[in-house]
N, C-alpha and C positions, 0 to 999 in steps of 0.2 A: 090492199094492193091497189084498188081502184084510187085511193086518194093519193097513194106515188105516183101513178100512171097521170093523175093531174097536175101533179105538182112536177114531175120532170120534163123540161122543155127540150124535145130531141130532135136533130136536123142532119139527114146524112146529106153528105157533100162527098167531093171529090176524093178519088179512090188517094191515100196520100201510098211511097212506096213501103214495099217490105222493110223494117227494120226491126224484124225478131232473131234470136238467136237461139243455134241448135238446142243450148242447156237452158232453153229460157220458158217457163212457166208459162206467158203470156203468149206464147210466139204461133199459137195455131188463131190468136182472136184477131179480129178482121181489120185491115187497114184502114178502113172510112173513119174520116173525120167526122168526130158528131160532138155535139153541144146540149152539156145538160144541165140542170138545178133543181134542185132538192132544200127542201125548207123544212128542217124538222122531221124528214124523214127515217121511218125507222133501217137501224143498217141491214138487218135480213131482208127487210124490200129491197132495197135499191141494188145488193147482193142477186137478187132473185130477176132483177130487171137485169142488170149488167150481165145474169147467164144464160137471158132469152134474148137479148142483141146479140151476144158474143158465140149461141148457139152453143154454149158449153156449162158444166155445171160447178158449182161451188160448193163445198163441203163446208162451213163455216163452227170450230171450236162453238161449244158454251161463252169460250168467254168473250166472243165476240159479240158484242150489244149497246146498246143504246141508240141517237138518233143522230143524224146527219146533214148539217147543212152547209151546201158546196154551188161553187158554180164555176162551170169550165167549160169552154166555149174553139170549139174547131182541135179537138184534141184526139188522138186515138183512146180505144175503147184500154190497149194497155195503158196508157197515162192517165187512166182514170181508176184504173184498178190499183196503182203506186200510188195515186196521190192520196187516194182513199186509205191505203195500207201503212203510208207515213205520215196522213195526220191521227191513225189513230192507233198508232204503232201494233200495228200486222205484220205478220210474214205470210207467206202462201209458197205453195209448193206443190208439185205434179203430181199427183198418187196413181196408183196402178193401173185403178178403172179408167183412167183418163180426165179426172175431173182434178180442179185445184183446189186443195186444200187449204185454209185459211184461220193460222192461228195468232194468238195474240203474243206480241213480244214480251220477254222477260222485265219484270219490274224496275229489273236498274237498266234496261235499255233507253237511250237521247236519240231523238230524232235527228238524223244529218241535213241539215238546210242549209242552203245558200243564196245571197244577193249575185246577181252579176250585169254586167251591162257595158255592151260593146256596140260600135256602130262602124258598120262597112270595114270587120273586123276580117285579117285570115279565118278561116275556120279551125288552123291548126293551133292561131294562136288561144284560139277560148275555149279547142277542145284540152290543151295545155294548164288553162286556168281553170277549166273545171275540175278536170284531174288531180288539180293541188287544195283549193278550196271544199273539194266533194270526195278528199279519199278513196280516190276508184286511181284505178290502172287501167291507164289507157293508151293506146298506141296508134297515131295516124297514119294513112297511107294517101298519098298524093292529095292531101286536101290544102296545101299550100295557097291554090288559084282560087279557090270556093270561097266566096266576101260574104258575110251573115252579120246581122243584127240581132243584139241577145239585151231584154229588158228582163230579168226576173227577179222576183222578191222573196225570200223566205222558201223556198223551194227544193223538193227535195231531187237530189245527184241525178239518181236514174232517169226521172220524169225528166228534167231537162236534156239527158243525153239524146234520148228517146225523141224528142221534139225536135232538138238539133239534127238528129240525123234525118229524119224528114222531112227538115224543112229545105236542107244540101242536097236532098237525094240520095242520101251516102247509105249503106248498108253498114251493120253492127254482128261482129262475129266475135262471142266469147267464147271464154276457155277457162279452166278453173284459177290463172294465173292474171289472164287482162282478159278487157273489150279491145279491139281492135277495131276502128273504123277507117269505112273504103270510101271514096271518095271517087277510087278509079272504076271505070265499067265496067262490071263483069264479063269476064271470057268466057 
């Protein structure tokens, strides 16, 4: 553990806002932006680090294993727990105790990635094109006015929604049917 704790370079910053949702796994871990890298790190460390930042525990399958080398910079603690979960095709999910459970996807499961890249774009129009590119259901509210700039490469749906919505401000409310994002302020 001492040689992750060295090799992971972490930097909280600024509070970024809420964008968890009720049925969402990740939605109790903390909104700070933080930046890390992992060189060869094994995945139950970095597992074990991600559950003493995030104050929460991770139950991780047998067959989650091997080592991981990542580097992700001003990200929330959930965008790192997706990126980690689809580059090594994971799923996770809430268990009773309260902790997330973390098992390995099925054999014929494909990673969904995507390239995208907009500049001083609507937000409606690239929440539009991730929606179509990324397979997800999505539904805007009043994000028409909100102008975003989107460079990503090889990336997986969720993490960018997730980034997106933080980076608009906008909050994220699913439902077993879409994401729904709000753009307009809460009443």
């Amino acid at each position: 553990m001492k040689a992750l704790m060295t090799t992971a370079l972490m930097s909280l910053l600024l509070a970024q806002p809420a964008v968890g949702a009720a049925d969402d796994p990740l939605e109790g871990l903390p909104d700070e932006a933080i930046s890390l890298e992992f060189q060869e790190a094994p995945v139950k460390d970095v597992f074990l680090l991600l559950g003493d930042i995030g104050k929460t525990r991770f139950v991780l399958d047998d067959c989650v294993a091997g080592a991981l080398t990542m580097k992700l910079q001003d990200v929330t603690l959930a965008t790192v727990v997706d990126a980690i979960a689809d580059a090594l095709l994971l799923r996770y999910d809430v268990r009773d105790d309260g902790s997330i459970g973390v098992q390995c996807e099925p054999p014929d499961a494909e990673p969904n990635r995507i390239d995208m890249q907009a500049v001083d774009a609507p937000l409606s129009d690239v929440l539009e094109e991730l929606a179509r590119a990324g397979g997800l259901a999505l539904q805007s509210h009043s994000c028409d006015a909100v102008r975003i700039d989107v460079d990503v490469r090889n990336a997986p749906p969720r993490a960018v929604l997730r980034e997106l919505a933080a980076q608009a401000g906008a909050h994220l409310e699913s439902s077993p049917e879409r994401t729904e994002v709000r753009c307009d302020p809460p009443s």
